[in-house]
C-alpha positions in Angstrom: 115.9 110.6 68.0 112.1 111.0 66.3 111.3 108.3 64.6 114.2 105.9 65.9 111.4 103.3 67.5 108.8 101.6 65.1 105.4 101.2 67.3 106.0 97.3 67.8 109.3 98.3 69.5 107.9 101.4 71.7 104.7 99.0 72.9 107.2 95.8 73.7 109.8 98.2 75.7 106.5 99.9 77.5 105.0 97.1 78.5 108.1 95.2 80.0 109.6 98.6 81.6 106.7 99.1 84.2 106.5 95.4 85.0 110.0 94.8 85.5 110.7 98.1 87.6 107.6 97.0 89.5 109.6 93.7 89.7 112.7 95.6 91.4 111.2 97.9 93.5 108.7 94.7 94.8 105.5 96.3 94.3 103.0 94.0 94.6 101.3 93.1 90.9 97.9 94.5 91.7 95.7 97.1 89.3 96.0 99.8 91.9 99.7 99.6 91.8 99.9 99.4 88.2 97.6 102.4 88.2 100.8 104.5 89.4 103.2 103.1 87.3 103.9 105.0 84.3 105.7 105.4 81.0 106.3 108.4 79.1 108.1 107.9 75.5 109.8 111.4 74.4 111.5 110.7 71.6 113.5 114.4 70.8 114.0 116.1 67.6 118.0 116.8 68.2 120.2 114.7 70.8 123.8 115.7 71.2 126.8 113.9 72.7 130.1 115.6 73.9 128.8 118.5 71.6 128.3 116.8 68.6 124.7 116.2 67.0 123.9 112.7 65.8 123.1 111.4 62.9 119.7 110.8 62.3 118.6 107.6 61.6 121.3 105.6 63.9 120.9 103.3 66.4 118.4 104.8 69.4 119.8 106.0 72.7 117.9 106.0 76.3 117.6 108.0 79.6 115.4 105.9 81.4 114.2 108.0 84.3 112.8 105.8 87.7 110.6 108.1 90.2 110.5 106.2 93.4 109.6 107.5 97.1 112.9 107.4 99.1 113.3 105.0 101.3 112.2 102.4 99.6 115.2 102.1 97.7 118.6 99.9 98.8 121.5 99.5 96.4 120.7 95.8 95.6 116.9 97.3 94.3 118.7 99.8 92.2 121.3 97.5 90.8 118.3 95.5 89.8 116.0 98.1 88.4 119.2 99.1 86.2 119.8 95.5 85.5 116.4 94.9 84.4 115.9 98.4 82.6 119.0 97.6 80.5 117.8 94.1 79.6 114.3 94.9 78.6 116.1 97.8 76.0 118.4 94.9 74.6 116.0 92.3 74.4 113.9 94.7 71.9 116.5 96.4 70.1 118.7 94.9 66.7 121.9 94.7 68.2 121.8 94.2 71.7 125.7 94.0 72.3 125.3 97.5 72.0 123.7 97.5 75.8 127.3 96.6 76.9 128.7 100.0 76.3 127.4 102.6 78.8 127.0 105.2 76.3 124.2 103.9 74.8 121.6 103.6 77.7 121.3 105.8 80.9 118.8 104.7 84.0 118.5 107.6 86.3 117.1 106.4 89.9 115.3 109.3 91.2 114.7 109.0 94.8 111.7 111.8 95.8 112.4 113.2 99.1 109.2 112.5 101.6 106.8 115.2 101.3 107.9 116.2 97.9 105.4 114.0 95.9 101.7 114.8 95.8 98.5 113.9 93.6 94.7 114.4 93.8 95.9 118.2 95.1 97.5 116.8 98.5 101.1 115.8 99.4 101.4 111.8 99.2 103.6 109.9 101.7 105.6 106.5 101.2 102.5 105.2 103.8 99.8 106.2 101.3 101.2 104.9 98.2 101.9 101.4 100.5 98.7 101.8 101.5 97.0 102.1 98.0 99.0 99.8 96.3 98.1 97.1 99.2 94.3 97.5 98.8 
């Protein structure tokens, strides 16, 4: 919900969410492959659960959305990414017993089919984005 993460909170989560994911996915920790990884924080003015609003002011929930090219992916990199997602959520929030319970933080892999990601006006292949984050 609006408002449910102070700025210390949304800075230490952003931070440690691109490095770790970087982490899983074993992209190499160089500026041009941090210069593709991104965070966007949307925190939503209404969230509803099997139909029910919630309260404002409770605990904050998460969909944590991962864009990767596919192929790149295995299920021991996902488990990972999910692993490391969750972690980094816990490690900043009050109560992080909380992370135990699947309803209170989703991490959607999404796996873009090749030649369905582009930038700079052109389509971008698993090859290009190897080859930029290599240089």
């Amino acid at each position: 919900m609006s408002g449910s993460l102070d700025q210390e909170s949304r800075e230490k989560i952003g931070g440690q969410l691109v490095s770790e994911v970087m982490l899983a996915e074993g992209a190499p920790d160089t500026a041009a492959a941090r210069s593709i990884s991104w965070l966007v924080v949307n925190e939503i003015d209404a969230w509803f659960v099997g139909g029910q609003r919630l309260p404002a002011g409770g605990s904050p929930k998460y969909v944590v959305r991962v864009g990767v090219p596919a192929g790149s992916m295995n299920d021991d990199k996902r488990r990972d990414i999910v692993r490391r997602v969750n972690r980094v959520l816990a490690d900043a929030d009050e109560d992080p017993a909380r992370f135990a319970d699947a309803a209170t933080a989703w991490v959607h892999i999404n796996e873009i089919p090749e030649g369905n990601w582009g930038a700079g006006g052109e389509i971008v292949r698993i090859e290009d984005i190897v080859a930029l984050v290599s240089s």
